[in-house]
DRENDO-1510 file (C-alpha; in Angstrom, 1 decimal, always signed):
<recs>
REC; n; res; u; v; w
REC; 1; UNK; -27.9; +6.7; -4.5 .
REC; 2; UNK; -27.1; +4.5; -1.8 .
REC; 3; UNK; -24.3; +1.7; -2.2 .
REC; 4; UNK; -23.0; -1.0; +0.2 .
REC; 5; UNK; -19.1; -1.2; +0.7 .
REC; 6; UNK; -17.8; -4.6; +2.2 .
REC; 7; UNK; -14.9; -4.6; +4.1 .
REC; 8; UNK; -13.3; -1.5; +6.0 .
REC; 9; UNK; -9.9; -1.9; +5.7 .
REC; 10; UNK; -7.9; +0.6; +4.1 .
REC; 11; UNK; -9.8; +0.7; +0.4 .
REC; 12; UNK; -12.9; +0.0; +1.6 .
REC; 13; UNK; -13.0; +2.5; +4.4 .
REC; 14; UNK; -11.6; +5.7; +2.3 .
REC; 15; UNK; -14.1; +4.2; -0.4 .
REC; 16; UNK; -17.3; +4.3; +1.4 .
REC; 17; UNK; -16.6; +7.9; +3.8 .
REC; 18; UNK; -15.5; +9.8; +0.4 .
REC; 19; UNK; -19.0; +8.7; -1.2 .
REC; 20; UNK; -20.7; +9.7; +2.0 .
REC; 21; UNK; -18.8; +13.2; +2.0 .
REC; 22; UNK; -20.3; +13.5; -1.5 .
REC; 23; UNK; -23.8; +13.4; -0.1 .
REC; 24; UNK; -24.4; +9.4; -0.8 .
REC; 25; UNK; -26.1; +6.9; +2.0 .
REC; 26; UNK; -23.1; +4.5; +2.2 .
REC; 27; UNK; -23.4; +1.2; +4.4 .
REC; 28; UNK; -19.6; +0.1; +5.4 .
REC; 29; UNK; -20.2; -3.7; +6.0 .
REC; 30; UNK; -17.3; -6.2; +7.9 .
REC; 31; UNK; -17.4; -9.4; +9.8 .
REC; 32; UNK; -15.4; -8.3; +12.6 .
REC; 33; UNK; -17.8; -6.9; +15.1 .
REC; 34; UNK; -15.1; -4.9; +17.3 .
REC; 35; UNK; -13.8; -2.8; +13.8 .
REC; 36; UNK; -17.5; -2.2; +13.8 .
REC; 37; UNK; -18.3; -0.8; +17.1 .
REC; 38; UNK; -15.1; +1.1; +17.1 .
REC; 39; UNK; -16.0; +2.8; +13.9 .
REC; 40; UNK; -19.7; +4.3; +15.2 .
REC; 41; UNK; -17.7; +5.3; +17.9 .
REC; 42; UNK; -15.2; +6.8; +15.3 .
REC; 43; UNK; -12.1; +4.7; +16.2 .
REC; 44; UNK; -10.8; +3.8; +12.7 .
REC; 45; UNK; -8.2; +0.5; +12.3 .
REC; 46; UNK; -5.7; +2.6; +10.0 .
REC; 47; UNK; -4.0; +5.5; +9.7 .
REC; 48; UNK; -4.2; +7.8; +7.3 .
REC; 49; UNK; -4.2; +11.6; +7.3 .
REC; 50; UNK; -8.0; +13.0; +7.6 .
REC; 51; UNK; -9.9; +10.2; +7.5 .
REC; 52; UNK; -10.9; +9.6; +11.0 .
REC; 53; UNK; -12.4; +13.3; +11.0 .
REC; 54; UNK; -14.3; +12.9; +7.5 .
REC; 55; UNK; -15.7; +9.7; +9.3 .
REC; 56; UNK; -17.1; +10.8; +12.3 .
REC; 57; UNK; -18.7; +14.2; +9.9 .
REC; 58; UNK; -20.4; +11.7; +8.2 .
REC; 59; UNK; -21.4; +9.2; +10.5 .
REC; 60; UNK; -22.6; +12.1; +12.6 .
REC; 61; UNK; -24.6; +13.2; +9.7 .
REC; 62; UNK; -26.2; +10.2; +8.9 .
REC; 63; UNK; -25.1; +9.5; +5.7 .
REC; 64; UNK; -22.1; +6.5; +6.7 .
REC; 65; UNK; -23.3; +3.4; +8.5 .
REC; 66; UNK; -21.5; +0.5; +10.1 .
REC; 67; UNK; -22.8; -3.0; +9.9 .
REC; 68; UNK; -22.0; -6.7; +10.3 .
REC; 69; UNK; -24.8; -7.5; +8.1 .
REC; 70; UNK; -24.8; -7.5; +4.4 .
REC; 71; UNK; -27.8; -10.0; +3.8 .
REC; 72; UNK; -29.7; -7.1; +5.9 .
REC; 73; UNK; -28.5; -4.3; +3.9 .
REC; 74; UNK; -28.6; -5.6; +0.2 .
REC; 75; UNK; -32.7; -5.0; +0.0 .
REC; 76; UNK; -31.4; -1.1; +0.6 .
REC; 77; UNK; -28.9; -0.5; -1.6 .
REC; 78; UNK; -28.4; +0.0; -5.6 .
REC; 79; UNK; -24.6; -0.8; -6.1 .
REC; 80; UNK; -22.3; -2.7; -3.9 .
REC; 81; UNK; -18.2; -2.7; -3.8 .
REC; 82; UNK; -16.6; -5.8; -2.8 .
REC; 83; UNK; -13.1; -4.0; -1.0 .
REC; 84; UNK; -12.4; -7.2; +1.2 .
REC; 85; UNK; -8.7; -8.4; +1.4 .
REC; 86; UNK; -6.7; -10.5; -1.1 .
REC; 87; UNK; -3.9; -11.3; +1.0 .
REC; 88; UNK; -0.9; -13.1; -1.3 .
REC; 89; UNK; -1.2; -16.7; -0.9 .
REC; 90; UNK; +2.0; -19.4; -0.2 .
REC; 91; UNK; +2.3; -19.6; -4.4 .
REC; 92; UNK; +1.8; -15.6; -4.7 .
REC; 93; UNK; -1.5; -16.1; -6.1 .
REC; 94; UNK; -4.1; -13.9; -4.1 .
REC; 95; UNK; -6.3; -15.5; -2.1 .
REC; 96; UNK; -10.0; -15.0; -3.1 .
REC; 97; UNK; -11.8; -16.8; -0.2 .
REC; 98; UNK; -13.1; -13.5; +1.3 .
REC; 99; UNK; -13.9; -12.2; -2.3 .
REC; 100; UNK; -15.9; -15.3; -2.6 .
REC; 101; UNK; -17.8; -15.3; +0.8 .
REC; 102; UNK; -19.5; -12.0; +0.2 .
REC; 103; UNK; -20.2; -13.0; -3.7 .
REC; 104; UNK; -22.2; -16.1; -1.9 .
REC; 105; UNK; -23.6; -14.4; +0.6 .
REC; 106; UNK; -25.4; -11.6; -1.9 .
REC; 107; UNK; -26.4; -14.6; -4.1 .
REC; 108; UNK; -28.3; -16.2; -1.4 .
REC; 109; UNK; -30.3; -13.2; -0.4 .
REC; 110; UNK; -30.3; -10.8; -3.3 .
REC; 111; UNK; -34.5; -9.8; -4.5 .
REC; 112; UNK; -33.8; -7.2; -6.5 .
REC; 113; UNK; -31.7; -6.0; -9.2 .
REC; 114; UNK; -28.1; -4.7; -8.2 .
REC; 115; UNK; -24.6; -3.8; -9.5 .
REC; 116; UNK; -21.6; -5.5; -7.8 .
REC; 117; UNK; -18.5; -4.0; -8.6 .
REC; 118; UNK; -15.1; -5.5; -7.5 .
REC; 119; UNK; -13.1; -2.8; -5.8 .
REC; 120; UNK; -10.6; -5.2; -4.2 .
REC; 121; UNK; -7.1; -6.3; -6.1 .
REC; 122; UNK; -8.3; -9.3; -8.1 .
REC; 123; UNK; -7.1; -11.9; -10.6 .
REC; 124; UNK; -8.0; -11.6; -13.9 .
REC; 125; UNK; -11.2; -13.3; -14.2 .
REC; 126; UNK; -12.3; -12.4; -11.1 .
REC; 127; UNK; -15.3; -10.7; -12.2 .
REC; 128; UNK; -16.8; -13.8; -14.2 .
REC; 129; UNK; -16.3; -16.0; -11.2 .
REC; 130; UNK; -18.3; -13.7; -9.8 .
REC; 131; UNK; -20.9; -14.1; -12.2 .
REC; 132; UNK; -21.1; -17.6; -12.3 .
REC; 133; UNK; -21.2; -18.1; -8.3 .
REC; 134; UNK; -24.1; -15.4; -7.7 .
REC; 135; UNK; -26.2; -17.1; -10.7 .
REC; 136; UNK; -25.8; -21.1; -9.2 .
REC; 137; UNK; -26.7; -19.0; -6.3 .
REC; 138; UNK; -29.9; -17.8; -7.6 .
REC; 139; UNK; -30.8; -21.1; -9.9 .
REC; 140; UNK; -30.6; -22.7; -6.4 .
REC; 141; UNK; -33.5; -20.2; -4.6 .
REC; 142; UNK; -35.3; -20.5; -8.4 .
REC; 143; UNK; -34.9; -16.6; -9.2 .
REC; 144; UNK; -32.8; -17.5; -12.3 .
REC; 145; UNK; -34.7; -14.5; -13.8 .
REC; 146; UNK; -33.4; -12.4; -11.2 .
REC; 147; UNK; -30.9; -9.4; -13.2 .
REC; 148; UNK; -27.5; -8.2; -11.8 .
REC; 149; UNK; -25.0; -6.9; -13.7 .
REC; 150; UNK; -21.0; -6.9; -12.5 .
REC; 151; UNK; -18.4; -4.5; -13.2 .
REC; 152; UNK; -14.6; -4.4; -12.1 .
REC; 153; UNK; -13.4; -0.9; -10.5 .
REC; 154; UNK; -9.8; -0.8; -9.1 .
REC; 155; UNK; -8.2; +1.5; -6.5 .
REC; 156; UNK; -5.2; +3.1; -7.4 .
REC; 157; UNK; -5.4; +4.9; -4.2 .
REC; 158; UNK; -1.6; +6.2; -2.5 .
REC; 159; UNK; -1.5; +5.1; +1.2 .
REC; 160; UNK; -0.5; +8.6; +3.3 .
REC; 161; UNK; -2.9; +10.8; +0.4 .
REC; 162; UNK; -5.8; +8.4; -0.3 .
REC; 163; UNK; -8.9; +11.1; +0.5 .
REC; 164; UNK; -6.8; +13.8; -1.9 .
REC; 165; UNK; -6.8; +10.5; -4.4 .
REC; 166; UNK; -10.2; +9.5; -4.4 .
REC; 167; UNK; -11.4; +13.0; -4.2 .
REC; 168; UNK; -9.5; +14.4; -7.2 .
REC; 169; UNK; -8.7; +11.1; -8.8 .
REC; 170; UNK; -6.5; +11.5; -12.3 .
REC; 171; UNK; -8.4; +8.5; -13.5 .
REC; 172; UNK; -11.1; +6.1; -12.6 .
REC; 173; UNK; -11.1; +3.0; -14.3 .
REC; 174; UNK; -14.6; +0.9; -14.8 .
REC; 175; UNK; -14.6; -2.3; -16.4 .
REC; 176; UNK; -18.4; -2.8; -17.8 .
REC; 177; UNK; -20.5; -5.0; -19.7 .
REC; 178; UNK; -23.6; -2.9; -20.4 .
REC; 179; UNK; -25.2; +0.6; -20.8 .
REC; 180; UNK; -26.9; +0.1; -17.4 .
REC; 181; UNK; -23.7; -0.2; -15.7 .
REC; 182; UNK; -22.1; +2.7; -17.3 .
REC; 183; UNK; -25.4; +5.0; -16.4 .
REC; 184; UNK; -24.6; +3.9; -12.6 .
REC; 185; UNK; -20.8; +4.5; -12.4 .
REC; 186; UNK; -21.3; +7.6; -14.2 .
REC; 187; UNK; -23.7; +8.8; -11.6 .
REC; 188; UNK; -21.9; +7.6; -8.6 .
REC; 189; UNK; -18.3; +9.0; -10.1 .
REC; 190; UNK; -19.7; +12.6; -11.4 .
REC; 191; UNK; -19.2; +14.3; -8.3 .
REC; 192; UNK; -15.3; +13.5; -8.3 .
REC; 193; UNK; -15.2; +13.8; -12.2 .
REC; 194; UNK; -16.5; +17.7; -12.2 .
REC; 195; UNK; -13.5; +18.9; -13.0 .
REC; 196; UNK; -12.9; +16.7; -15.7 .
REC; 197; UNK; -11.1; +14.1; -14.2 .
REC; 198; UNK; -11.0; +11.1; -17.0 .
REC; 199; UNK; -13.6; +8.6; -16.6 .
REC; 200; UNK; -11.6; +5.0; -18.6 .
REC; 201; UNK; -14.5; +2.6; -19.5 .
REC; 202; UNK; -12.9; -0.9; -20.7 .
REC; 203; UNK; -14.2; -4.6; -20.8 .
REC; 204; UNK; -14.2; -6.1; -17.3 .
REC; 205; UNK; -10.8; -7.9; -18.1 .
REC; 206; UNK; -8.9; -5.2; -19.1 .
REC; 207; UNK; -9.8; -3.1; -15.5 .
REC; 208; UNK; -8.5; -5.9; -13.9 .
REC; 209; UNK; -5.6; -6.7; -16.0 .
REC; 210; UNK; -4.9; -2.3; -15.2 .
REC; 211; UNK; -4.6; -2.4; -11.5 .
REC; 212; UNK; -1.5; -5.6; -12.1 .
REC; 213; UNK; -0.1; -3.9; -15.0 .
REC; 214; UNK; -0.2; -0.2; -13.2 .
REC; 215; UNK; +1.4; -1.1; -9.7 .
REC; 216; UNK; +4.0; -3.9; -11.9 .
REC; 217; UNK; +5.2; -1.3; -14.1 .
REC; 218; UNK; +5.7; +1.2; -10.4 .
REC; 219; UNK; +7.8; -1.8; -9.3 .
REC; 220; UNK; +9.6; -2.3; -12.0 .
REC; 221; UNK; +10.8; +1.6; -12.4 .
REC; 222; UNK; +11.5; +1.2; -8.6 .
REC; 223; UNK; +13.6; -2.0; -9.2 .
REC; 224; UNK; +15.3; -0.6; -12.2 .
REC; 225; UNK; +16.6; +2.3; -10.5 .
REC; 226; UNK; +17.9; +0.5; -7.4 .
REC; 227; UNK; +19.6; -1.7; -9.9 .
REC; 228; UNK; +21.4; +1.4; -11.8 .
REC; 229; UNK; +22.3; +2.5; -8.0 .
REC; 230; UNK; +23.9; -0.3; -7.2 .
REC; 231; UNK; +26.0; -0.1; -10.2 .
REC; 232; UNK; +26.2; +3.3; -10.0 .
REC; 233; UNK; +28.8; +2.7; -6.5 .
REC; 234; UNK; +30.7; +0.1; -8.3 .
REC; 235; UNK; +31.5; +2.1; -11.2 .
REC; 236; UNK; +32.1; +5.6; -9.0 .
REC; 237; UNK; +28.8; +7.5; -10.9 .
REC; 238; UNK; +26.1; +9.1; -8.4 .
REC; 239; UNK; +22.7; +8.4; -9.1 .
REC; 240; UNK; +21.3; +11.4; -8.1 .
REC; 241; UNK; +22.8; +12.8; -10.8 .
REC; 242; UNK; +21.9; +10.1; -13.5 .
REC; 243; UNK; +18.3; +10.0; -11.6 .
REC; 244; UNK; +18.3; +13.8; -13.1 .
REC; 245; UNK; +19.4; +13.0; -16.6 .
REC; 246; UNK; +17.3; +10.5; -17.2 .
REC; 247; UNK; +14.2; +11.8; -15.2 .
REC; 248; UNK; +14.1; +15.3; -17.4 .
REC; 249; UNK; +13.4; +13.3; -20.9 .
REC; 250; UNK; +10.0; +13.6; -21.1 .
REC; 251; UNK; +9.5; +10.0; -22.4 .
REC; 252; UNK; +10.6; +8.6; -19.0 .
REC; 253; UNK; +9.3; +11.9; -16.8 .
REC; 254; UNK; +10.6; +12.0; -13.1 .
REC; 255; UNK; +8.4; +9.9; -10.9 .
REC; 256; UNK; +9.6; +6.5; -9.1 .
REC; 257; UNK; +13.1; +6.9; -9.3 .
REC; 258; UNK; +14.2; +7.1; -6.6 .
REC; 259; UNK; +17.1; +4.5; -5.5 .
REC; 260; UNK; +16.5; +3.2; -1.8 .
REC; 261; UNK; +16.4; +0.4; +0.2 .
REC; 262; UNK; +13.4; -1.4; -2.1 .
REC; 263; UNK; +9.6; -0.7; -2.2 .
REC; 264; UNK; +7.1; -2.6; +0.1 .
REC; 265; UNK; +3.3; -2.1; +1.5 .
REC; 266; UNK; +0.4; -4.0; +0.8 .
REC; 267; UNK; +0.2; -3.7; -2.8 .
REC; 268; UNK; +3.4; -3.5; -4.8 .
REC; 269; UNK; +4.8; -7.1; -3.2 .
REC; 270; UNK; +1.9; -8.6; -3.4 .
REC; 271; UNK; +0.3; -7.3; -7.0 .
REC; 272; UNK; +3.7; -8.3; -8.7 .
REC; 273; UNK; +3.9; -12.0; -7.2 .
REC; 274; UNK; -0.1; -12.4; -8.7 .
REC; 275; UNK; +0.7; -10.8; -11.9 .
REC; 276; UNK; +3.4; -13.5; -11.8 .
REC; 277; UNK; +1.1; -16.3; -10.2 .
REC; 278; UNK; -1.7; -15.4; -13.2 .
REC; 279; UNK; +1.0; -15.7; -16.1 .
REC; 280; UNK; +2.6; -18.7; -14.7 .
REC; 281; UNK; -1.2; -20.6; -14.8 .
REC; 282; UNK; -1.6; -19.6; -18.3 .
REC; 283; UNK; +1.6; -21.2; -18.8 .
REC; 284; UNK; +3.9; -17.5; -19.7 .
REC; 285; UNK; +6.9; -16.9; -17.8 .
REC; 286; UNK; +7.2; -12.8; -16.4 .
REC; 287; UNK; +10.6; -12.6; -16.3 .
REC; 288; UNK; +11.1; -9.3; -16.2 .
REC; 289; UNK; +8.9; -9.2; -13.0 .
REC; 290; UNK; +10.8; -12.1; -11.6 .
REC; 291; UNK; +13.8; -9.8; -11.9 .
REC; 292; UNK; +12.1; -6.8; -10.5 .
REC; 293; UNK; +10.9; -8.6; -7.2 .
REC; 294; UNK; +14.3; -10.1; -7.2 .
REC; 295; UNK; +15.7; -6.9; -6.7 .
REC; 296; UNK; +13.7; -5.7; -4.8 .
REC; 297; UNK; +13.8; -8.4; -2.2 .
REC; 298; UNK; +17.8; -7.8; -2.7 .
REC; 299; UNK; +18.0; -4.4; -2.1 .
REC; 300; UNK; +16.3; -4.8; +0.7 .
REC; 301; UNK; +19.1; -6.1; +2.8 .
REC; 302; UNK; +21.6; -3.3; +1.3 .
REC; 303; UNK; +21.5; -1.0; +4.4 .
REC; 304; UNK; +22.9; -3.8; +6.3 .
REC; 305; UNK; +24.9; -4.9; +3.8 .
REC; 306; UNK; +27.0; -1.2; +4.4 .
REC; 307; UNK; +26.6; -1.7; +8.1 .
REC; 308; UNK; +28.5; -4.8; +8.4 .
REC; 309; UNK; +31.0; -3.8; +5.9 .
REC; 310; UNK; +32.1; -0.9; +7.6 .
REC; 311; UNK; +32.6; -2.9; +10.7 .
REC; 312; UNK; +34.0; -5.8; +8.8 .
REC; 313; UNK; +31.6; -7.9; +10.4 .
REC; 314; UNK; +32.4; -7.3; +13.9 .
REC; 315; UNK; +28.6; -6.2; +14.7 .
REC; 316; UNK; +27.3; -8.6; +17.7 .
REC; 317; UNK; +26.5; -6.2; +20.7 .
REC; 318; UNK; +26.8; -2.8; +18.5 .
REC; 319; UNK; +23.5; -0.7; +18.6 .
REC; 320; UNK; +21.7; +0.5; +15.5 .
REC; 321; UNK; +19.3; +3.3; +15.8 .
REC; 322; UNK; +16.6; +2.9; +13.3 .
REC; 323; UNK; +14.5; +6.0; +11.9 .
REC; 324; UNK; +11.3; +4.7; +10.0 .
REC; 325; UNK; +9.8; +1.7; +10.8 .
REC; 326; UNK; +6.5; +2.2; +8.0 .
REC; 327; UNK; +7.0; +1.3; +4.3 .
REC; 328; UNK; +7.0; +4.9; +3.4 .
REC; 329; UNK; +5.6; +8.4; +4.8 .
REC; 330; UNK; +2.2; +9.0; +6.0 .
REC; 331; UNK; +1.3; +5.5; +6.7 .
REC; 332; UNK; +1.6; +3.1; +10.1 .
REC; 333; UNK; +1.4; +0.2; +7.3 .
REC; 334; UNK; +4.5; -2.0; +7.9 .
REC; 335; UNK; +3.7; -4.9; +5.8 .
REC; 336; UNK; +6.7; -6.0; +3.6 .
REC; 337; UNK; +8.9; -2.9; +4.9 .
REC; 338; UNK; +12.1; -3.1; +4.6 .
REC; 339; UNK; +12.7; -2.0; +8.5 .
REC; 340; UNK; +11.1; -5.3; +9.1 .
REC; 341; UNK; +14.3; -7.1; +6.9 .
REC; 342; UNK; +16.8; -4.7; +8.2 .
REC; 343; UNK; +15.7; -5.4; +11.6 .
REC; 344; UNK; +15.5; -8.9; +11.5 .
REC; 345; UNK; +18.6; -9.3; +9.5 .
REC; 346; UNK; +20.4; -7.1; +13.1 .
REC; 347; UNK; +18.8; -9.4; +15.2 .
REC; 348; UNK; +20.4; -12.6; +14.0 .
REC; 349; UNK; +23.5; -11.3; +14.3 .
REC; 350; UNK; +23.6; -10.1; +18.0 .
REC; 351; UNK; +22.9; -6.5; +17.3 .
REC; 352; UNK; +20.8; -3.9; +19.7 .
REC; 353; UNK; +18.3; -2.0; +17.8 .
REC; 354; UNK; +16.1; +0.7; +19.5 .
REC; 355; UNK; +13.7; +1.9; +16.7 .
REC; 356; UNK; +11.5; +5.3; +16.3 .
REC; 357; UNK; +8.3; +5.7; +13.6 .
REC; 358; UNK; +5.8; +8.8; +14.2 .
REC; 359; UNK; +2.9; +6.6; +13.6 .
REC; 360; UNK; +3.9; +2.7; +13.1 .
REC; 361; UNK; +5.5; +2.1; +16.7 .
REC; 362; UNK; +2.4; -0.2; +17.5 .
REC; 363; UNK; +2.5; -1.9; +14.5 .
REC; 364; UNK; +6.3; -2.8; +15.0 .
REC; 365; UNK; +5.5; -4.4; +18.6 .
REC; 366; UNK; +3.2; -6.8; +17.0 .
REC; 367; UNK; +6.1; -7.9; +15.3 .
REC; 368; UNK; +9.1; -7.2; +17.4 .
REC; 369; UNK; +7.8; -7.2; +20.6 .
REC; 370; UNK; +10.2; -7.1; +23.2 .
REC; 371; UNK; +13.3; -8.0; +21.0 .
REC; 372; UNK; +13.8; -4.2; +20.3 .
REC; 373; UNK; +13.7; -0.8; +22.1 .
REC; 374; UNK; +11.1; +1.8; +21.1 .
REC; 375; UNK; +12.7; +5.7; +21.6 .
REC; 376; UNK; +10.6; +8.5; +22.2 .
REC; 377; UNK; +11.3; +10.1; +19.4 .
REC; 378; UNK; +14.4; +10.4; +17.0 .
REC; 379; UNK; +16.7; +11.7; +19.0 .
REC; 380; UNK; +16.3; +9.6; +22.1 .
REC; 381; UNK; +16.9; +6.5; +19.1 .
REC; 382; UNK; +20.4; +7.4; +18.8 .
REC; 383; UNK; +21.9; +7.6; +22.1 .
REC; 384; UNK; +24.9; +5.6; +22.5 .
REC; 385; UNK; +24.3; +4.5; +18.8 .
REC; 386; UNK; +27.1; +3.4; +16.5 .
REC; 387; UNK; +25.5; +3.6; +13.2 .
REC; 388; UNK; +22.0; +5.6; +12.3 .
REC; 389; UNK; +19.8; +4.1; +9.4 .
REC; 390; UNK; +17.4; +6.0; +7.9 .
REC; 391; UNK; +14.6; +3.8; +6.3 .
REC; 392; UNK; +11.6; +6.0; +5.7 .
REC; 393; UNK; +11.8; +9.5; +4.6 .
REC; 394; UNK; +9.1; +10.8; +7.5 .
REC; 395; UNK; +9.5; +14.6; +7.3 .
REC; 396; UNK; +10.9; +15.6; +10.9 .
REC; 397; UNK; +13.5; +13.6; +9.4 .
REC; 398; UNK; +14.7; +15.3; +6.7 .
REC; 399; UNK; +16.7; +18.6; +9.0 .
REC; 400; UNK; +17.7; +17.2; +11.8 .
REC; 401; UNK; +20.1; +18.8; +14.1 .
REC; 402; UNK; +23.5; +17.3; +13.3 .
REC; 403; UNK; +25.4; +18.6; +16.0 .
REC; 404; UNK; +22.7; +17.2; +18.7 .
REC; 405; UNK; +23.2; +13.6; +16.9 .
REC; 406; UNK; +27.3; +14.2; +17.0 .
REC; 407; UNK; +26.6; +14.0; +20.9 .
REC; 408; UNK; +24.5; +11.4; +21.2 .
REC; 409; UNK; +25.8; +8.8; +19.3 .
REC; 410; UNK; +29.0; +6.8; +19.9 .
REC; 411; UNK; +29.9; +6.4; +16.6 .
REC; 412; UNK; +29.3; +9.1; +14.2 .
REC; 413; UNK; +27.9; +6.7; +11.1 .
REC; 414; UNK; +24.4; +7.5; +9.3 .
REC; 415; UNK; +23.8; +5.2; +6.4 .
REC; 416; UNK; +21.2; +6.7; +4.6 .
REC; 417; UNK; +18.8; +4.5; +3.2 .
REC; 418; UNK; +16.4; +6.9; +0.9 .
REC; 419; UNK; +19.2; +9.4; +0.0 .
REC; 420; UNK; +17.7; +12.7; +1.6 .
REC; 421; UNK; +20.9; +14.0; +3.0 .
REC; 422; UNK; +23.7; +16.1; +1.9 .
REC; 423; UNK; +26.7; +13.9; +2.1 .
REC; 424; UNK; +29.1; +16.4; +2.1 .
REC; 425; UNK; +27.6; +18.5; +4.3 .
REC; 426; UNK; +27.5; +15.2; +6.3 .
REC; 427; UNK; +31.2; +14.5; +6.1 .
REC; 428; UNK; +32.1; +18.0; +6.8 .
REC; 429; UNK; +30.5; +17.5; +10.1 .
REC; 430; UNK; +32.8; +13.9; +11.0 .
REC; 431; UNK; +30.5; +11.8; +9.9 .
REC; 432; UNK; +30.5; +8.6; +8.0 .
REC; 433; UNK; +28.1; +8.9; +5.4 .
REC; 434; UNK; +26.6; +6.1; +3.5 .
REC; 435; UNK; +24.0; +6.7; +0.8 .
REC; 436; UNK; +22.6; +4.3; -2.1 .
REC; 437; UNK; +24.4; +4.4; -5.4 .
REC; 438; UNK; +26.4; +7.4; -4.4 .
REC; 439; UNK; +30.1; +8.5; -4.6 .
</recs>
């Protein structure tokens, strides 16, 4: 089978190179001609564990292509995935102008029959807009005859592990309308499905009304726990230990939470403040996802917050060292971080930062530029240092060597932003330890 992916950004890219490693002719299609060129020459735009390998083993292969043209390639191809960006508009609501460009550009040069499946994060209704701009599209070139069928397959792909993800998903999820359709997914999923991973077939509204209500409900444990952490310091409980209790009843099960400085990334801010967007246009408040992205945006100042506490506010010319600059592990991806808060938040108020992130140091000088220093690595952050924030829980930071820091820094103060340390272990050393929603 041979399929057309448009857009090579982070879905689109893992997307199109696992079909490929599965033996399927996959043509990776974006308007940006330098992301193009890089890619034949194996230069991908992200960072993420084993993909720039799997891409070059396949585009050596001759099974992944990269191309600018998707009028050119739609005579070649049976299915394509639309995995262009939604990015969250000034209202929240996510902006469908690239979705809507690549739906009028296969209208206006589709001759044959094809599935379009939307693999990007879209409103619901998405896929009947769809519908109705490829068919004016067609009455217009008088091939209103012409059959297509749409279908609605969202990612739930983790940024750091998205090959292990889409190679041994726990679920796919296929919104349909037909037999026809579900023939094709079937086909193009059963390699990854062997194993009996579950393959969910719902109406197209329901798929997209998933992806919202998966990553809203994420938030929303995320939100919850930061908000019993809070408390949790006020009332002299540690939620590690209530984290436990709560986490081994099977009806509520372990996963996402973890109290820390707030979620961020590309799809947690953004999906909540559509989900939001989409109720708000039918005319239904969300309030409890008003609350959650509340307290998320909250908690995100909260490792400053314990900063300028401890100095009573007398911060202008101290110097923070900052480990973690990505929104989490295994990414560069520093959209809606909460380093980016925390840093900003330092910077207003006279404070030297020098920052270290294993992979997102570029991505921080887009947005810091010179108006922070970049270490060599973690140690050389916290020279002459009087407090150490930890933001993202990289592993080389999980056992580092306490006694090395003691003599490095000026002031002995690690607020700990994910809680990964031992804060007696800490404070047995002379340190200050700070930790979220701990005693």
């Amino acid at each position: 089978m041979k399929i057309a992916i448009v857009g090579t950004g982070y879905v689109g890219l893992v997307t199109g190179t696992c079909f490929s490693e599965m033996g399927m002719t996959v043509h990776c299609v974006d308007v940006d001609s330098n992301k193009i060129e890089n890619l034949k020459k194996g230069i991908i735009p992200i960072y993420e564990p084993g993909l720039e390998e799997m891409v070059r083993r396949n585009f050596d292969a001759g099974r992944l292509y990269f191309s600018t043209d998707l009028a050119e390639i739609l005579g070649q191809v049976d299915v394509v995935f639309i995995a262009v960006g939604t990015p969250p508009g000034v209202d929240g609501s996510a902006d469908m102008r690239y979705v809507l460009e690549v739906v009028h550009t296969i209208g206006k040069n589709l001759n044959k029959y094809i599935l379009v499946v939307t693999k990007s994060t879209v409103p619901v209704g998405t896929a009947q807009q769809v519908k109705d701009v490829i068919r004016d599209e067609l009455d217009k070139r008088g091939l209103s005859g012409l059959e297509f069928d749409v279908a609605s397959n969202p990612e739930f792909l983790k940024e750091g592990s998205a090959i292990d993800d889409f190679m041994h998903p726990d679920r796919v999820v296929v919104g349909i309308e037909n037999e026809r359709t579900k023939e094709i997914m079937d086909r193009l999923y059963k390699p990854f499905t062997i194993n009996n991973y579950r393959m969910i077939y719902t109406d197209v509204v329901s798929a997209e009304m998933i992806k919202y209500a998966a990553n809203a409900m994420l938030a929303t444990r995320i939100s919850f726990m930061n908000d019993i952490a809070n408390l949790c310091e006020i009332v002299g409980a540690d939620v590690n230990m209530v984290r436990a209790g709560i986490g081994s009843d099977m009806r509520i099960g372990k996963k996402f939470l973890y109290a820390g400085c707030g979620y961020g990334g590309s799809c947690f801010p953004k999906d909540v403040r559509a989900l939001i967007k989409t109720a708000e246009n039918q005319g239904y408040d969300m309030r409890v996802l008003k609350a959650v992205e509340e307290v998320n945006e909250l908690q995100k100042g909260i490792v400053y917050s314990k900063f300028l506490d401890h100095y009573n506010g007398d911060i202008k010319d101290k110097k923070v060292a900052i480990w973690g600059l990505s929104f989490k592990p295994k990414t560069d991806d520093i959209r809606e971080a909460p380093s980016v808060v925390i840093i900003n938040k330092l910077l207003e108020e006279g404070v030297k930062v020098k920052a270290y992130d294993p992979v997102a140091m570029d991505e921080a000088r887009k947005i810091f530029g010179d108006r922070i220093e970049y270490a060599n690595d973690m140690y050389d952050a916290v020279l002459d240092a009087d407090a150490v924030m930890l933001i993202t829980e990289w592993y080389e930071f999980r056992l580092p060597s306490w006694a090395t820091i003691k003599k490095l820094v000026k002031e002995p103060v690690i607020i700990d932003g994910r809680n990964i340390y031992n804060s007696n272990e800490l404070k047995k050393l002379g340190f200050k330890y700070f930790s979220i929603g701990g005693k």
